[in-house]
Structures are given as structure tokens and as C-alpha cells.
C-alpha positions as CSV (number, residue, x, y, z in Angstrom):
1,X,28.6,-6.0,-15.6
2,X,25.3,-7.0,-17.1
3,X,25.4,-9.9,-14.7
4,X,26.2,-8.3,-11.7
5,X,23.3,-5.7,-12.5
6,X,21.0,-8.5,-12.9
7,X,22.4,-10.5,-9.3
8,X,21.3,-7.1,-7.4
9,X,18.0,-6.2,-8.9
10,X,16.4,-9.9,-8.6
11,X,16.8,-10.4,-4.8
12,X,15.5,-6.7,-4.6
13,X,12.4,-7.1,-6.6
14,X,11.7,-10.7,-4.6
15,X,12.3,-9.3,-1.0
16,X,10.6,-6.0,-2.3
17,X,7.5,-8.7,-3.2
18,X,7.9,-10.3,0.0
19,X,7.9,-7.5,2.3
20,X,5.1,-5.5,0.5
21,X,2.9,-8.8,0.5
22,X,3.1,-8.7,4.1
23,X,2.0,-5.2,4.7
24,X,-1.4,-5.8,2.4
25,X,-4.8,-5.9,4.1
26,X,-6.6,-8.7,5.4
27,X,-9.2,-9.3,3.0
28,X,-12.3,-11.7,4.3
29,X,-12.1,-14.9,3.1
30,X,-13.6,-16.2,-0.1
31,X,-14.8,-19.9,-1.3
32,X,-11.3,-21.4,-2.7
33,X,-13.4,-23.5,-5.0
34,X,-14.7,-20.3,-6.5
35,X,-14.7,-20.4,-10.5
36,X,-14.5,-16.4,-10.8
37,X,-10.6,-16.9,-9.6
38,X,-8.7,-14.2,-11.2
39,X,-5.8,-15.5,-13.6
40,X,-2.7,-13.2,-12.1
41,X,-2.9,-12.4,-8.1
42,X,-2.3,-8.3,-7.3
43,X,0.2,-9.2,-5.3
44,X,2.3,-10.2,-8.3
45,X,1.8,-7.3,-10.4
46,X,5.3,-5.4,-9.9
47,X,6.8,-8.5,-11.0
48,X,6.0,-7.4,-14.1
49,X,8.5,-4.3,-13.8
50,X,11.2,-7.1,-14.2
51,X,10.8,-6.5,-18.3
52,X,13.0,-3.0,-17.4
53,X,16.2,-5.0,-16.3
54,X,15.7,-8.0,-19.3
55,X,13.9,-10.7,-17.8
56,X,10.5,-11.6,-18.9
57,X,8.0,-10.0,-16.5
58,X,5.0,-11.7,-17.3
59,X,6.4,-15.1,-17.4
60,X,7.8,-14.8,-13.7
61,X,4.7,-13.2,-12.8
62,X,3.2,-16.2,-14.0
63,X,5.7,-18.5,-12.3
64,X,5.1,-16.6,-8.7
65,X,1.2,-17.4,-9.5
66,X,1.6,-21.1,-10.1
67,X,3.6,-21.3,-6.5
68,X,1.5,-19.1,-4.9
69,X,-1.2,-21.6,-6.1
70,X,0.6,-24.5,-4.9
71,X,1.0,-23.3,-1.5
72,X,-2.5,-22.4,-0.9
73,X,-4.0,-25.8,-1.9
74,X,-1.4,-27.1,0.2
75,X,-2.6,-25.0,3.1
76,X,-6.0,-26.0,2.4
77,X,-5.3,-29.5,2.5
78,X,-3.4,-28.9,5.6
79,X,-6.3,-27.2,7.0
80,X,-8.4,-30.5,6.2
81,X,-6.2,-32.7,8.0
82,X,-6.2,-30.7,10.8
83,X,-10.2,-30.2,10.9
84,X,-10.7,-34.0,10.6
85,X,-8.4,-34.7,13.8
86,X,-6.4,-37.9,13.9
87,X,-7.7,-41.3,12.5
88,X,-7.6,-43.4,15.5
């Protein structure tokens, strides 16, 4: 049972995270290289309601981060390619 509880509540709270981080507002954009990065993103924060069903919110909060991290360096470095144009 405690399973079963647990197989319904984490695909809710990750397309709840999902959806709701597509709804936000645009905010202008900021120097990536900026040292005054916070350490958690907003966007994250309900994650942290995880800690009611059993799972360690903060840690997957923390996990989310880290990928969240990932993918924008990846898009900036994407972004760099593209600016640069092909090496010809």
C-alpha cells in the first residue's frame, strides 16, 4: 500500500513541477556568470513538500537544482555554438 501511495504522489508532484514551471513569468535575463546565484531555484521549492509522503524533500530539491544547472550550461554552450556559426 505504502508503495502504491508513493507510485501516485511522485509523478503528481513532478508533472505538478512541470506544468507550474511553465506558467511562471518571464523574468529579464541576468549575467549566467553572476556570483550572487542563489543556492535552491523558486521553481523547486514545492519539492520540498515531498517530506509529507516520506521522501527526503530537500535532497530532491537539491537533485532538480543540479539538473536544472546542467541543462542551462548546456543551453548556454549551445547558444555559443550557434552564435559563433560554423567553422569553415
Amino acid at each position: 500500500m505504502k508503495n502504491a501511495l508513493r507510485s501516485t504522489f511522485m509523478p503528481m508532484i513532478f508533472s505538478t513541477v512541470l506544468l507550474s514551471s511553465g506558467c511562471e513569468k518571464k523574468t529579464p535575463a541576468t549575467n549566467p556568470d553572476s556570483e550572487s546565484k542563489p543556492e535552491l531555484h523558486e521553481s523547486t521549492k514545492p519539492l520540498q513538500a515531498a517530506d509529507l509522503v516520506g521522501y527526503d524533500g530537500t535532497r530532491l530539491r537539491k537533485s532538480v537544482d543540479h539538473i536544472i544547472d546542467a541543462k542551462e550550461k548546456h543551453d548556454r554552450e549551445l547558444e555559443k555554438m550557434a552564435e559563433s556559426g560554423p567553422d569553415q
